[in-house]
C-alpha positions as CSV (number, residue, x, y, z in Angstrom):
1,X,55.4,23.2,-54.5
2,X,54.8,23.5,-58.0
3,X,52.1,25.6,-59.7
4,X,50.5,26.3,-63.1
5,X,49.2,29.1,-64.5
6,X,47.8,30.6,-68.2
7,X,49.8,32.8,-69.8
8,X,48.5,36.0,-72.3
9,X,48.8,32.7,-75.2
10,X,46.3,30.7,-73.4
11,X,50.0,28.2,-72.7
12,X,50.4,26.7,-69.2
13,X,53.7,27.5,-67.7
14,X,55.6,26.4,-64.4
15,X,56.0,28.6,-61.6
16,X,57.8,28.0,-58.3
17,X,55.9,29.3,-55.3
18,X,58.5,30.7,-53.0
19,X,57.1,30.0,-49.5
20,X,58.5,32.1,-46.4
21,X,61.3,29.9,-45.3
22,X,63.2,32.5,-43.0
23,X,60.1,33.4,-41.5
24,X,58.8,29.7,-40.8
25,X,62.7,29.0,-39.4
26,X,62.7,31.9,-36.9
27,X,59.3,30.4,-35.7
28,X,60.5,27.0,-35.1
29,X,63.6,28.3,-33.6
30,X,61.5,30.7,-31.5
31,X,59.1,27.5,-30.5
32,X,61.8,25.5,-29.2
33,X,63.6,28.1,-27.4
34,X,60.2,27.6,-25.5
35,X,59.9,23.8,-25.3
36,X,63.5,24.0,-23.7
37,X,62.3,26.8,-20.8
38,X,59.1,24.5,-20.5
39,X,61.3,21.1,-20.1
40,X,63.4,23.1,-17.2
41,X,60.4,24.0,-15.6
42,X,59.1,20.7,-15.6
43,X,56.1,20.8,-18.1
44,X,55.2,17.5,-18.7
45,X,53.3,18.8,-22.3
46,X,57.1,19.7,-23.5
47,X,57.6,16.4,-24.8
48,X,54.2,15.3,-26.8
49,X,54.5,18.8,-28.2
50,X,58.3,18.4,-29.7
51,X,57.0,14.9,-31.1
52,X,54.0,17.0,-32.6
53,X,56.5,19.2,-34.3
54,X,58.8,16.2,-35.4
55,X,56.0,14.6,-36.7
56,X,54.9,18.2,-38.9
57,X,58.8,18.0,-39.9
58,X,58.9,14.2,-41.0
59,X,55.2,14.7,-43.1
60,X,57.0,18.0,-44.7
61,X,59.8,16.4,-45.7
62,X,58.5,13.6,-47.2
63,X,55.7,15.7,-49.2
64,X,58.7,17.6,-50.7
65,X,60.1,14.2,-51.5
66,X,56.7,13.5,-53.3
67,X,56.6,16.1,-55.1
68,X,60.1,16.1,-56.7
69,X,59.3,12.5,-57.3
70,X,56.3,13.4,-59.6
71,X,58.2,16.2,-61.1
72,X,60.9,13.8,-62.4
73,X,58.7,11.5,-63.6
74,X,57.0,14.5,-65.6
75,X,59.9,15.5,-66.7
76,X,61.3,12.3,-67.7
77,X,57.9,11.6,-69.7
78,X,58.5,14.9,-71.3
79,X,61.7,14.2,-72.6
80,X,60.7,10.6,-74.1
81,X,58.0,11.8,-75.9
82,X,59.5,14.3,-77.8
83,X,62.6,13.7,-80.4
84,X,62.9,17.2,-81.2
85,X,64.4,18.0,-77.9
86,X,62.9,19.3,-75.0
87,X,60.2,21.5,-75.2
88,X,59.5,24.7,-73.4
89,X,57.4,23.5,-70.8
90,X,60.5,20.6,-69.5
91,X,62.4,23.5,-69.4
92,X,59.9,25.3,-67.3
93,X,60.3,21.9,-64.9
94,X,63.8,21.9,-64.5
95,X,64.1,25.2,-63.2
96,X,61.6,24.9,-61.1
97,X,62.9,21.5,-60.0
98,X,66.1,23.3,-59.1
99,X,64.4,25.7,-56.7
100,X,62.5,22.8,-55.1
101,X,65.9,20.8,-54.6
102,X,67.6,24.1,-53.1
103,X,64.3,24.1,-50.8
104,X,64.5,20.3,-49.9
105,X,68.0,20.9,-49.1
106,X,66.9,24.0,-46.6
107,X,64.6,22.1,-44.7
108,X,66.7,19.2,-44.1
109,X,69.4,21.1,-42.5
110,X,66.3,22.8,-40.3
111,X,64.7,18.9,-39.9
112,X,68.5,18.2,-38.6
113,X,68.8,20.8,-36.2
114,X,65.3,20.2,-34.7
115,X,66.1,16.5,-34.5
116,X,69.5,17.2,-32.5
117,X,67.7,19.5,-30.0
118,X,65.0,16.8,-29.3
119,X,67.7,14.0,-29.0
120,X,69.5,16.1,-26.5
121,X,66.1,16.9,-24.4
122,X,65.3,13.1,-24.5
123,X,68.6,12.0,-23.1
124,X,68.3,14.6,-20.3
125,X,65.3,13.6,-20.2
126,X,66.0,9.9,-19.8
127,X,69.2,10.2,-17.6
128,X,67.3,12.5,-14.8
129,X,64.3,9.8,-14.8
130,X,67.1,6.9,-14.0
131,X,68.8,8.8,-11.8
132,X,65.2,9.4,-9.8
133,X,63.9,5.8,-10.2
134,X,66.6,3.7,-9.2
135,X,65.3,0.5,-8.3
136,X,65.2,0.1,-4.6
137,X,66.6,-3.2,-4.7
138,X,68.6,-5.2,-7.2
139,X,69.0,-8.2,-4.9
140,X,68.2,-11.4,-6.5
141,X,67.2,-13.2,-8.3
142,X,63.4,-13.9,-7.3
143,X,60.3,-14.8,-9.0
144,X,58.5,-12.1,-11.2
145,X,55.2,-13.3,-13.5
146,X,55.7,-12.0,-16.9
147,X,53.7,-12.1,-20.3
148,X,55.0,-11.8,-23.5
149,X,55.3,-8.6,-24.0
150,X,57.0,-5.0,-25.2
151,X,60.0,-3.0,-24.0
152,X,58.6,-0.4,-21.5
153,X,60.0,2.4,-19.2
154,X,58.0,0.6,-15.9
155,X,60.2,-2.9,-16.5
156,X,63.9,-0.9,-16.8
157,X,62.7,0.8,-13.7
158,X,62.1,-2.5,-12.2
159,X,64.4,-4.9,-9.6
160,X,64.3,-7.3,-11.8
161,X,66.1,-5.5,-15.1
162,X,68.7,-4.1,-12.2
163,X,69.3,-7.1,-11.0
164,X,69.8,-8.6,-14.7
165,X,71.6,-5.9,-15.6
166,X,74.2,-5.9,-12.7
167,X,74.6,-9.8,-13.2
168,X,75.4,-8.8,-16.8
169,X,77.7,-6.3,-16.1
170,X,76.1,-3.9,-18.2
171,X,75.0,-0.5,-17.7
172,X,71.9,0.5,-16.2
173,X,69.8,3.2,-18.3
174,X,66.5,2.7,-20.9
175,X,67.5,0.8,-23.5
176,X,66.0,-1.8,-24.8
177,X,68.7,-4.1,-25.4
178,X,69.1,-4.2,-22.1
179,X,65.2,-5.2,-21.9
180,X,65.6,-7.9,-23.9
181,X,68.5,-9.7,-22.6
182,X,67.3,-8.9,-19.0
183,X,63.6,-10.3,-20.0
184,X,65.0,-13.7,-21.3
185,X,66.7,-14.1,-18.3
186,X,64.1,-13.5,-15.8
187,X,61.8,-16.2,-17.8
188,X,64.2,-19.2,-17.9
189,X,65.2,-17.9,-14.5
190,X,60.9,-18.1,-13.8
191,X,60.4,-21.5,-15.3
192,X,63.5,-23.3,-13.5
193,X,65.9,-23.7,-16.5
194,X,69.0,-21.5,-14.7
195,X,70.4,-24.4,-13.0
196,X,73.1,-27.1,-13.3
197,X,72.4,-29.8,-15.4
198,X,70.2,-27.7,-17.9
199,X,71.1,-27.6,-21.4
200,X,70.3,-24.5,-23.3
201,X,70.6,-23.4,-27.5
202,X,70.9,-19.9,-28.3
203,X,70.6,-18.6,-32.0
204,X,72.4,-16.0,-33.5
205,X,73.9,-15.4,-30.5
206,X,77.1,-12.8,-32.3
207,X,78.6,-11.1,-29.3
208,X,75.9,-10.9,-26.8
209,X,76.4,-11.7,-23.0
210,X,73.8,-14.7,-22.4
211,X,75.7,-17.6,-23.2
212,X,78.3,-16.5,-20.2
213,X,75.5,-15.4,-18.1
214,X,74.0,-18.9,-18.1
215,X,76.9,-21.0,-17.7
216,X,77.6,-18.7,-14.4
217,X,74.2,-20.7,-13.1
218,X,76.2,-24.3,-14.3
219,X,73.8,-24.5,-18.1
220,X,75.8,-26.1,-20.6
221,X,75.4,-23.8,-23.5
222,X,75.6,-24.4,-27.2
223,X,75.9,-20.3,-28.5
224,X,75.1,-20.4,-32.4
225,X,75.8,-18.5,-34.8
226,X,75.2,-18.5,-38.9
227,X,78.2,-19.1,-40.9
228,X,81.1,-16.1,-41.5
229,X,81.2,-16.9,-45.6
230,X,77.2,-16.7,-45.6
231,X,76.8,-13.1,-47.4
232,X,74.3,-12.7,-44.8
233,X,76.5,-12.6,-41.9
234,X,78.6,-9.9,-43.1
235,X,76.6,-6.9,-41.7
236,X,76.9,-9.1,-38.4
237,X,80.5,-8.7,-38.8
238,X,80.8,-5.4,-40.2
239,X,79.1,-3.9,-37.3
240,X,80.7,-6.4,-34.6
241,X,78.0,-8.2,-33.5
242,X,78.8,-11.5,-35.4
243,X,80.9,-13.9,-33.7
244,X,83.8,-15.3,-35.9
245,X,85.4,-17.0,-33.3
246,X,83.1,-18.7,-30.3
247,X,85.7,-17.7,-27.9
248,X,84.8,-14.4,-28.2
249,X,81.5,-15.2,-26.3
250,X,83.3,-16.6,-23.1
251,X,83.1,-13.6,-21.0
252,X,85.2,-13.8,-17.2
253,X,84.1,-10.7,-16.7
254,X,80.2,-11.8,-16.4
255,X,81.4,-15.7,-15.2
256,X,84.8,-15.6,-13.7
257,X,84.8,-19.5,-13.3
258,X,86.9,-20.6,-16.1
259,X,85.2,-24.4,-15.4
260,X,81.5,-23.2,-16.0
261,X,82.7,-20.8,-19.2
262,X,84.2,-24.2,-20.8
263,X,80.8,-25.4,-20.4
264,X,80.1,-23.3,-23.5
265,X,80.4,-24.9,-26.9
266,X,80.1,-23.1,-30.7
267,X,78.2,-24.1,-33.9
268,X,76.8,-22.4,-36.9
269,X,73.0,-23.1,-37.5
270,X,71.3,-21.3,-40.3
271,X,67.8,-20.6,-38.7
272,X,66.2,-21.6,-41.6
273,X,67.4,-24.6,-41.7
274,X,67.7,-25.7,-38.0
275,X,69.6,-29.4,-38.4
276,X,67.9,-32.4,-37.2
277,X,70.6,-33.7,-34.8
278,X,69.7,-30.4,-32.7
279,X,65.9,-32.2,-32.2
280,X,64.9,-32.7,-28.4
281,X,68.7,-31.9,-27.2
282,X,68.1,-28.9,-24.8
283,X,65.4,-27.3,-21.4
284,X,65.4,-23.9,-23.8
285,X,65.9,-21.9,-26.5
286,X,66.1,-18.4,-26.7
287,X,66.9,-15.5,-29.7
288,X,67.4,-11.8,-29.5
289,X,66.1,-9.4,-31.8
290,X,66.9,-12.3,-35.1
291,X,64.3,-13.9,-36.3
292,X,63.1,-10.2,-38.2
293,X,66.2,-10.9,-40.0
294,X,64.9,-14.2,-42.0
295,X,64.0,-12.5,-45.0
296,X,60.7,-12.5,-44.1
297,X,57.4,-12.6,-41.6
298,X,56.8,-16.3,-43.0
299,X,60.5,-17.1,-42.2
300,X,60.6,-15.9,-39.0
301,X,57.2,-17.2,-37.7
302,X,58.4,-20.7,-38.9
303,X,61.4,-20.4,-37.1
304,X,59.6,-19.7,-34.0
305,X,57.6,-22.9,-34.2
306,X,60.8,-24.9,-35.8
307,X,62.8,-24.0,-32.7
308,X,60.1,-26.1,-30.7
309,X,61.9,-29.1,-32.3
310,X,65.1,-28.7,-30.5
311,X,63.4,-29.3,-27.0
312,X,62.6,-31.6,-24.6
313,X,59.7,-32.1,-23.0
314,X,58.8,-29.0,-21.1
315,X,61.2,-27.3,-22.6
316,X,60.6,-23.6,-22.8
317,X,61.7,-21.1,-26.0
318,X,61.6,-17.3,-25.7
319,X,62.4,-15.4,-28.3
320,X,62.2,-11.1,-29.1
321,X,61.6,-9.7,-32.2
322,X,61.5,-6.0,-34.1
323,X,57.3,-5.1,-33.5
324,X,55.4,-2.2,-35.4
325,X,52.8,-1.1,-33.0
326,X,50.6,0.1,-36.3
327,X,47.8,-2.2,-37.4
328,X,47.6,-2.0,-40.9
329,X,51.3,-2.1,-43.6
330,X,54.3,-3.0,-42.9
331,X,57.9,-4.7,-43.8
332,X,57.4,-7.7,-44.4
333,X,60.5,-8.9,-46.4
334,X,63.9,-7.9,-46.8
335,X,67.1,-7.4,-44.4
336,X,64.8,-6.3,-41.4
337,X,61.2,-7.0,-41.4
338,X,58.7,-5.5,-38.7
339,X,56.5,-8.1,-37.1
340,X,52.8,-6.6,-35.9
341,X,49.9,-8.0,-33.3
342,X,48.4,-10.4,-36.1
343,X,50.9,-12.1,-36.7
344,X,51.9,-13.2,-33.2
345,X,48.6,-13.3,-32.4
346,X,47.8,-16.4,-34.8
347,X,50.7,-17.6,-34.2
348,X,49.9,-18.6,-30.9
349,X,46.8,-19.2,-31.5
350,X,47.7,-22.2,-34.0
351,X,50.5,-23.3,-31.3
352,X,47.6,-23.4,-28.7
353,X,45.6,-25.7,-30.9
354,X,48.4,-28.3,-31.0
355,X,48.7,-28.6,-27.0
356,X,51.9,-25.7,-26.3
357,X,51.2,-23.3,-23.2
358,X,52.1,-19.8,-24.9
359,X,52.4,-16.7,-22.7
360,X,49.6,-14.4,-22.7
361,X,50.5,-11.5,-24.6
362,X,50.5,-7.3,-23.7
363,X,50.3,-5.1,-26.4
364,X,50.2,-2.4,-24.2
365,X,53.0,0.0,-24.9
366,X,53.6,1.1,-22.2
367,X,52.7,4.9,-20.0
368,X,55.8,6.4,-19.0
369,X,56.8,9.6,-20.3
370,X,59.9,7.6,-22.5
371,X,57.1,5.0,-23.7
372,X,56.1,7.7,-26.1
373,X,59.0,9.0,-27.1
374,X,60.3,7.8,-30.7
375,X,64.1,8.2,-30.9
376,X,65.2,8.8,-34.6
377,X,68.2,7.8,-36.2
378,X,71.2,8.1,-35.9
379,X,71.1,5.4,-33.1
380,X,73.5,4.7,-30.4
381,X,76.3,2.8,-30.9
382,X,76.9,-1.4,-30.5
383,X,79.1,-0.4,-27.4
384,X,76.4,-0.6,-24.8
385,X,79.2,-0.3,-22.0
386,X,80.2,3.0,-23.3
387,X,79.5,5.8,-20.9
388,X,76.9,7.8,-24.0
389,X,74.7,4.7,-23.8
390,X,74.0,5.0,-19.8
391,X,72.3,8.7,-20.8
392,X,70.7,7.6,-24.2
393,X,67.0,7.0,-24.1
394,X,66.0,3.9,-26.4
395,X,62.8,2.4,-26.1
396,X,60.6,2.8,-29.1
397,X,62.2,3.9,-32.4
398,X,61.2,4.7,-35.8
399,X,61.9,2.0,-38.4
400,X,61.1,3.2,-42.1
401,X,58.4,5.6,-40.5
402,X,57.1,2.4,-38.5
403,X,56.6,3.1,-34.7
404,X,58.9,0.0,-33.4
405,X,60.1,-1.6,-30.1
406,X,61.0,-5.0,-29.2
407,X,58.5,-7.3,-28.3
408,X,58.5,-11.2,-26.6
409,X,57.5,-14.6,-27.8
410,X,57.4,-17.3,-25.2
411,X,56.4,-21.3,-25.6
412,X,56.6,-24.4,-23.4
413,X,56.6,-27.4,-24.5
414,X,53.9,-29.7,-23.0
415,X,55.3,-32.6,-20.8
């Protein structure tokens, strides 16, 4: 931090108060040399205490960040207002901001540390848990009532995800990725639509597993996807979850019948702009984690009730989206934007009005132990078949300081 003070001229000058870093370091390291003998022992306090100190590292860092913001901006103002040069005082500043940005640089590196040791705990953590609850049966598939809801540690513990999962071919563990693609199947599953002679739309589909998954149970599929030379897509494609080619989506190794994988066609559909010819055409629609990426709340919202268009009677749409659990700001435009209880909430409300069954919706986030563990970036990789993402725990993360997970949107159509 940065002090003032009176000096024998009756002048204010800068001085940098040197806090005891070494000394606050040994404690911390001393602390978590703790929380690791505690998490052996099985103290279930370890964890909530870690995210108590994470959270003490996060508001530290970004007071430090405050502060060298104002300081700039002081300095900055300094320097415009005077032509003569800079005065004594900036001077004064720009030491001082030194020190603070050697500081910064200090406590990151700790911050780092800290955050590797708790990411290591919470995949322990989250690999042990799986390894105690498997599901005691992944037979299937059966009837299970669902709400729209949030990713939670009870539902990968459930049948139903194993059973989703194994039909997948995809790796057991808490992630939710796995939750989402799992949960869309076990609605359409619910309401009848996994069945020969159904016709289903996916959006933004990129690389992910669905479309094979239900042409295995004979739906003719169109997988969509928005356009390669939209500048847009190229994140999608940069991080390999965009699909250039719609082949790419026919996967033998989730469908082995080469008959009911040619029963999936391609298109590119801009969600925005869903085209006409798509209007009462398919039993369901379905998105994963997409319609945050819009460019805004208003976007995606529309999108939901747009999607309506493309179905038939009865038709049923299920869709998952990025959800801050916090009640008051958040993103609401940009690449990513975090969608809250309000807005889902009058959303179905309005849809309600006009004669469509939507789900009841949770909010409850969940009470296992991983249910209230944030993960931190860096995040696991794309690859969720690799071997690192079967220990990694995933469930809730933290999005721009934003508590998030993914959350459910369902609709029917009425008859």
């Amino acid at each position: 931090m940065i002090a003032e003070r009176a000096n024998g001229n009756g002048k204010t000058e800068l001085l940098a108060e040197t806090p005891h870093y070494e000394q606050r370091i040994s404690d911390l390291e001393a602390r978590i040399a703790e929380l690791r003998v505690a998490r052996a022992n099985g103290d279930s306090q370890a964890l909530a205490t870690i995210d108590a100190i994470l959270r003490r590292l996060t508001e530290r860092h970004l007071q430090l960040e405050r502060d060298f913001s104002q300081l700039r901006d002081f300095v900055v103002a300094q320097s415009a207002a005077s032509d003569a040069g800079r005065s004594a005082r900036v001077d004064h500043a720009i030491r001082a901001a030194h020190f603070e940005i050697a500081a910064l640089k200090n406590r990151l590196t700790d911050y780092e540390i800290a955050l590797r040791d708790i990411k290591s705990l919470g995949a322990q953590l989250g690999y042990s848990l799986h390894e105690r609850n498997q599901p005691k049966s992944a037979s299937g598939p059966r009837f299970v009532q669902l709400k729209a809801k949030g990713c939670t540690e009870e539902d990968l513990n459930s049948d139903w995800v194993a059973f989703w999962a194994r039909e997948l071919n995809d790796t057991p563990g808490y992630r939710r990725k796995l939750w989402e693609l799992c949960y869309v199947a076990q609605v359409l599953y619910n309401e009848g639509m996994l069945q020969e002679g159904k016709r289903g739309l996916g959006f933004a589909c990129g690389t992910e597993p669905l479309p094979s998954l239900f042409a295995k149970y004979g739906v003719r599929v169109l997988a969509t996807d928005l356009a390669p030379d939209r500048a847009e897509a190229k994140a999608w494609i940069n991080t390999n979850q965009h699909v250039e080619q719609f082949a790419r989506i026919r996967r033998p190794d989730i469908c082995p019948d080469e008959s009911r994988l040619a029963l999936i066609e391609g298109a590119y559909v801009d969600m925005n702009a869903i085209p006409a010819e798509l209007d009462g055409q398919f039993d369901f629609c379905w998105s994963v984690c997409s319609l945050e990426h819009l460019g805004n709340i208003a976007n995606g919202l529309k999108f939901i009730v747009n999607s309506l268009r493309t179905l038939k009677p009865g038709g049923v749409s299920v869709h998952t989206a990025e959800f801050n659990f916090g009640e008051g700001k958040t993103i609401t435009e940009g690449v990513t934007v975090l969608f809250q209880r309000r807005h889902f909430t009058q959303l179905a409300q309005s849809l309600r009005a006009e004669g469509f069954h939507v789900y009841e919706l949770d909010f409850d986030s969940g009470k296992g132990v991983l249910d209230g563990m944030v993960d931190l970036p860096p995040y696991p990789p794309h690859d969720h078949d690799s071997p690192y993402a079967s220990k990694y725990s995933h469930l809730k993360l933290s999005l721009w300081g934003y508590v998030c997970t993914s959350f459910s949107f369902v609709v029917k159509k009425p008859e």
